[in-house]
N, C-alpha and C positions, 0 to 999 in steps of 0.2 A: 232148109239148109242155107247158110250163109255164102255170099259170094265169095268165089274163093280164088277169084280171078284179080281182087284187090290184093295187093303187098301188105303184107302188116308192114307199118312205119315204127320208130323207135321208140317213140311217145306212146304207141299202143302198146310194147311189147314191155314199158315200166310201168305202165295203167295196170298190166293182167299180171305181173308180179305183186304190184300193191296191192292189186285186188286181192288177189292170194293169200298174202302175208294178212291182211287185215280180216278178211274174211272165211277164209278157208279153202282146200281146193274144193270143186264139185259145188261152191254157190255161187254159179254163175250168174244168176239171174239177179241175186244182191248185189253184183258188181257191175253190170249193168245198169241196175237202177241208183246205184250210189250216187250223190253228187259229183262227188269230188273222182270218178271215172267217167259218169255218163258221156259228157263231150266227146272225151277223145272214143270212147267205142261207140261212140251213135253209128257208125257202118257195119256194128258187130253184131253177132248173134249167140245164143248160148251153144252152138254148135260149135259156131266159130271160135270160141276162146275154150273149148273141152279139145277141140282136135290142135289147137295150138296148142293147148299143153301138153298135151299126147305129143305131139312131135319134138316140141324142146326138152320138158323133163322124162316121160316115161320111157320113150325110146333109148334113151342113152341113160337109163338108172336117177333119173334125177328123183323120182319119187322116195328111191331108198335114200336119197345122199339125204335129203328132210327127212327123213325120217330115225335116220338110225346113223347121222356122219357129222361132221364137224359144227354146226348149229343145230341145235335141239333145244323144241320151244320148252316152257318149264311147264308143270304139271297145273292142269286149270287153268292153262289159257290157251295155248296152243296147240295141245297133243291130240284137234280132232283132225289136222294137217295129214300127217302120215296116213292114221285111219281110213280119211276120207280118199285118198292115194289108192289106197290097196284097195277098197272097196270098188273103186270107180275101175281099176284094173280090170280085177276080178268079172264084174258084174258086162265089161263092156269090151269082150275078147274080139272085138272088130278088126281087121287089119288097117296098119298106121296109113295114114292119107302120104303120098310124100309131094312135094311143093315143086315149082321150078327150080332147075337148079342154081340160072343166075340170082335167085333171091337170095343174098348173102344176106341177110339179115335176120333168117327164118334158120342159117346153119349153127349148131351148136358149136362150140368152144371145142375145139380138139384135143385139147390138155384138159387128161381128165382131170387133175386137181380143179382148172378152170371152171368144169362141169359142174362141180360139184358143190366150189364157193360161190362164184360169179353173180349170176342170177341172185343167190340167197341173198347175197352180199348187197347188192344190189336194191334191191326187193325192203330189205331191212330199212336201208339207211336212207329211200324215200317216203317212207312209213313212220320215220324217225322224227326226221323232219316237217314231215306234212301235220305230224300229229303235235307237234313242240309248237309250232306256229309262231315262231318270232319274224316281228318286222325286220330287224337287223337282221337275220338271217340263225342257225345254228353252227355255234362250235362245237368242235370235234369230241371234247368233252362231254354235254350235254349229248349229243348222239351216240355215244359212248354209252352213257349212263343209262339212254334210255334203251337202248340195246339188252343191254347185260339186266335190265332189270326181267327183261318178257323173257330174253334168252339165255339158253348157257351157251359161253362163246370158249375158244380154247384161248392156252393162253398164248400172250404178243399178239392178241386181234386188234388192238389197240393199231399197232406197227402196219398189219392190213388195213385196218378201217384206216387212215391218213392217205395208205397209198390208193384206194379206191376212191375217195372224197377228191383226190388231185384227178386221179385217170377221170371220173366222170360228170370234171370240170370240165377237163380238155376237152370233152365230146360236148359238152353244149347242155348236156342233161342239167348239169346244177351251174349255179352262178356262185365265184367267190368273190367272196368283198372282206378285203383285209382276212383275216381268220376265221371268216365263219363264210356259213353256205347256205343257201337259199336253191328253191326249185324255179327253175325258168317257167315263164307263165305257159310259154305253148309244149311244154312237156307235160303240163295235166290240166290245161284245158281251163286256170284261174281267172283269162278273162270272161268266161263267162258262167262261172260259177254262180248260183242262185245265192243270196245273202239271204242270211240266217236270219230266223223269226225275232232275234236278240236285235240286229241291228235296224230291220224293220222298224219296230218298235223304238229305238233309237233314234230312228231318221221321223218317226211322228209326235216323238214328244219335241224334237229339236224344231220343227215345221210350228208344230200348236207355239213352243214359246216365240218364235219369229213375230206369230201374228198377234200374240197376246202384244208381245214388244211392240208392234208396230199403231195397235191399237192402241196404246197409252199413251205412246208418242204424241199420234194426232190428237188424244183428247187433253195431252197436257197443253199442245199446244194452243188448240182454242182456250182452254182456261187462262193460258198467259195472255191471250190476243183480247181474253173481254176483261183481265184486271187492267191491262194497257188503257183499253177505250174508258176505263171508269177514271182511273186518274189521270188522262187529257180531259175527258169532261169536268173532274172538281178541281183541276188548275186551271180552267178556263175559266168556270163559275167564279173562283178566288181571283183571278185577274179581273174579271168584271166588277167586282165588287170594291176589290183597291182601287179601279177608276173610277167609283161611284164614290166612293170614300173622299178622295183627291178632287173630285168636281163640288161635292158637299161644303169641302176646308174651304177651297177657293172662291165660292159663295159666299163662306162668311165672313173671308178675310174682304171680301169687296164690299161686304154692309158694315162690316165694321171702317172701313175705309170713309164711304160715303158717310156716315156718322160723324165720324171724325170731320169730316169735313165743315158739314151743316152746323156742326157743333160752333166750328171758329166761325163761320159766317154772322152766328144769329150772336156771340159773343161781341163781335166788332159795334154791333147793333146798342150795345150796353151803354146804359147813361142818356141816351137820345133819346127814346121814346119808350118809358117805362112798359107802358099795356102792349109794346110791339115786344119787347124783349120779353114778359111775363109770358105771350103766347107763344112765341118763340118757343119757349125754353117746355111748355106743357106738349110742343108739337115735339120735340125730341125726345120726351118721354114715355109721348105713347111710340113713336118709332122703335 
């Protein structure tokens, strides 16, 4: 048996209507183990959310208003709801647990019209939402649509559905931003929702490209670092080489100098002593 000495909070008691609504009454144990409720009822038990719903719907006809009153799910999808109502009835003629009475939060809606939309209403339009899953949030529209497609809704529900999406703003359940609507995180527990095997998968292929990237980085970089070092080393070789070039010219700009030179020397010589100038002139030729 569940503690039953805990208060149900607000956030548990739109958990176990989504659960509801998504799953069916009587599977409690799927709504439990669901992601997107487990959080907020980790203090629950399958006890504990059969004798809650025994006290908010059964007690006060909520099983018949699902079943046979102003939303009724359409055929093949939702019609094991009611079923599942009258069966669990039926089968579990227990007498109803009754709660503290200061727990206002555990008393149902005194107006029975209340009784009997509320909850569903309720139930529906976090269902809607949770299941649409827009970052911007859902319009009233879209919640609309996606209503009316699972259920048959009467008509002007449109006229309710705006006035509910405003009331359970005001209460902190949903968040508006400009015209559309969003579920507050600590109303079903989205910080710490388990992320899906899709985005897993997501986060290790974006991880693998990281390091692929970071790996090609570094190797392009050494490839630039060893073309660098090659063309400092063949401009350096090419600088040497013009200095060697430049020391060469100026070598033979200075024998040609000195040539030049000895040349007029052995010419002034000319006329004076024939066999001095003849050898003369054979020394500048082998020069």
């Amino acid at each position: 048996m569940g503690n039953r000495k805990l208060k149900w909070r607000s956030e548990e008691e739109e958990a176990l209507m989504a659960g509801i609504a998504k799953h069916g009454v009587g599977r409690w144990k799927n709504i439990l183990v669901d992601p997107q409720f487990m959080s907020v009822l980790a203090n629950r038990t399958n006890v504990d959310l059969k004798d809650k719903w025994r006290n908010v719907g059964v007690n006060h006809g909520q099983a018949q208003a699902i079943g046979a009153n102003a939303v009724t799910p359409r055929k093949g999808k939702a019609t094991s709801t009611s079923a599942s109502a009258v069966t669990d009835q039926t089968k579990n003629p227990a007498p109803v647990l009754s709660l503290p009475k200061d727990n206002s939060s555990d008393n149902p809606p005194k107006s029975p019209q209340g009784i009997k939309n509320a909850p569903n209403y309720r139930a529906m339009i976090i269902e809607a939402i949770s299941t649409i899953k827009d970052n911007d949030g859902s319009d009233t529209g879209a919640i609309l649509g996606f209503i009316e497609k699972k259920y048959e809704v009467p008509k002007g529900f449109r006229k309710s559905l705006s006035s509910k999406l405003r009331r359970l703003a005001l209460q902190g359940t949903l968040e508006k931003i400009e015209k559309r609507y969003k579920i507050q995180s600590a109303a079903m527990g989205t910080d710490t929702a388990t992320p899906k095997q899709k985005d897993v998968r997501s986060m290790s292929l974006q991880n693998c490209r990281l390091t692929i990237s970071a790996e090609s980085l570094e190797d392009a970089a050494k490839t630039a670092a060893h073309k660098i070092a090659e063309a400092e080393n063949k401009s350096f070789v090419a600088a040497e080489a013009v200095k060697e070039s430049e020391r060469v010219s100026q070598m033979a700009e200075d024998a040609d100098a000195v040539l030049m030179r000895l040349k007029e020397i052995f010419e002034q010589w000319d006329g004076k002593d024939g066999t001095i100038l003849a050898n003369s002139r054979e020394v500048i030729y082998m020069v």
